[in-house]
C-alpha positions in Angstrom: -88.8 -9.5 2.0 -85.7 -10.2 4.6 -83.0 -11.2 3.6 -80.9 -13.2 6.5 -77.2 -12.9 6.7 -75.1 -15.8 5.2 -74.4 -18.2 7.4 -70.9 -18.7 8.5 -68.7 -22.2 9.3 -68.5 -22.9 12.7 -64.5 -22.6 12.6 -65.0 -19.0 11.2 -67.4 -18.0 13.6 -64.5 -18.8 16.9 -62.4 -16.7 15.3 -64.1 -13.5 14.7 -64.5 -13.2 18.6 -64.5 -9.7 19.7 -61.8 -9.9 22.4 -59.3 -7.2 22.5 -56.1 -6.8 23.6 -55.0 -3.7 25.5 -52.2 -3.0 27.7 -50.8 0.0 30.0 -47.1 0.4 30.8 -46.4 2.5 33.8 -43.0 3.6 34.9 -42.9 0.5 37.9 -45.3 -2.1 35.9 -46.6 -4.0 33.1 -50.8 -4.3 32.9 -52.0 -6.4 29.7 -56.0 -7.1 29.5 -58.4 -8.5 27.1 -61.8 -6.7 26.9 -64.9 -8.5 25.8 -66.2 -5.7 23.7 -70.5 -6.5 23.5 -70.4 -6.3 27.4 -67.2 -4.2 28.5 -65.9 -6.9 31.0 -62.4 -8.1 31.0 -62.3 -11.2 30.5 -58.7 -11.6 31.1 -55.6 -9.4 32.3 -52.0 -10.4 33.8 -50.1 -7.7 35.3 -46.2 -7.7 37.1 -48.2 -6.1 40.0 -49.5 -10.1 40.9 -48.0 -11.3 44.3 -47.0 -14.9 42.8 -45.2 -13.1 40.0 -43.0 -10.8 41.8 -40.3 -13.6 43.3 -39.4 -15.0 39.8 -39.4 -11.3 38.2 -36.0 -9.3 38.6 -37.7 -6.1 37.4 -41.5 -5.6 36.5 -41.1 -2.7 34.3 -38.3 -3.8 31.2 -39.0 -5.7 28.0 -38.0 -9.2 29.9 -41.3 -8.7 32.3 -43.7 -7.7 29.5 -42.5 -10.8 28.0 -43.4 -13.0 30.7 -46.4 -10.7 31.4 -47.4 -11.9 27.6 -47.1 -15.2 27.9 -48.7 -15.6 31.4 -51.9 -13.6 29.5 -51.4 -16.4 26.4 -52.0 -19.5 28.7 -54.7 -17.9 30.6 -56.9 -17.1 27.3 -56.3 -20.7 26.2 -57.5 -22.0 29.4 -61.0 -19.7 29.3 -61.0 -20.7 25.5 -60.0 -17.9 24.1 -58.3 -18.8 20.7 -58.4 -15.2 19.1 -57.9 -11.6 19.9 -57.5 -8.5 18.1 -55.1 -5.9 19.0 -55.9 -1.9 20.0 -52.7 0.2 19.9 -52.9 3.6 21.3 -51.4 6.6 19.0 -48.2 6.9 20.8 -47.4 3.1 20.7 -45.3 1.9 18.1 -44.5 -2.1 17.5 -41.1 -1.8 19.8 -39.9 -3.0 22.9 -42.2 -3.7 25.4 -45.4 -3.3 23.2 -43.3 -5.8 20.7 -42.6 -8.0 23.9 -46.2 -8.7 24.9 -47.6 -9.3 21.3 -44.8 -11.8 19.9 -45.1 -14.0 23.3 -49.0 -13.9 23.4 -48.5 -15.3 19.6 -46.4 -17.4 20.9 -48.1 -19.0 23.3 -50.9 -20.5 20.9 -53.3 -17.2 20.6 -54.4 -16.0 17.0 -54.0 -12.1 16.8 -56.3 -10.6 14.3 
């Protein structure tokens, strides 16, 4: 005999989405992405290397433009419907600065971070 998984409340089940957040800081820019983990595609990503950013951006490398970097990426999951994402830190980044920048104004703009 099989016995089926539980079943799950709709709400819960939006908000176990695997979506992840990873981002890349070079020496010149600021990259943020969000992977859709069951098919490795992005399904969203901001960077300070975007033409229509560049003119309101002073530098694209400090914690100011991974700010702004964060929050561009907030309002763009919230368009697609993205209303969670979980977050993948690499060994060497600590919750400081830039990486500290992009996660508080991605919470900020309205996304859950698991």
């Amino acid at each position: 005999m099989v016995i089926p998984p539980p079943d799950r409340a709709a709400r819960i089940i939006t908000f176990l989405k695997p979506y992840l957040l990873k981002m890349h800081f070079s020496n010149k820019f600021v990259t943020a992405q969000v992977i859709h983990t069951p098919t490795a595609t992005v399904a969203c990503s901001a960077s300070s290397q975007e033409k229509l950013l560049r003119p309101s951006m002073e530098s694209t490398r400090d914690v100011s433009a991974a700010a702004k970097i964060g929050k561009l990426l907030g309002e763009r999951l919230l368009v697609q419907g993205i209303p969670a994402v979980s977050i993948h830190l690499k060994r060497e980044q600590k919750y400081h600065g830039k990486v500290r920048a992009v996660i508080d104004s991605v919470r900020e703009s309205g996304v859950k971070l698991l």
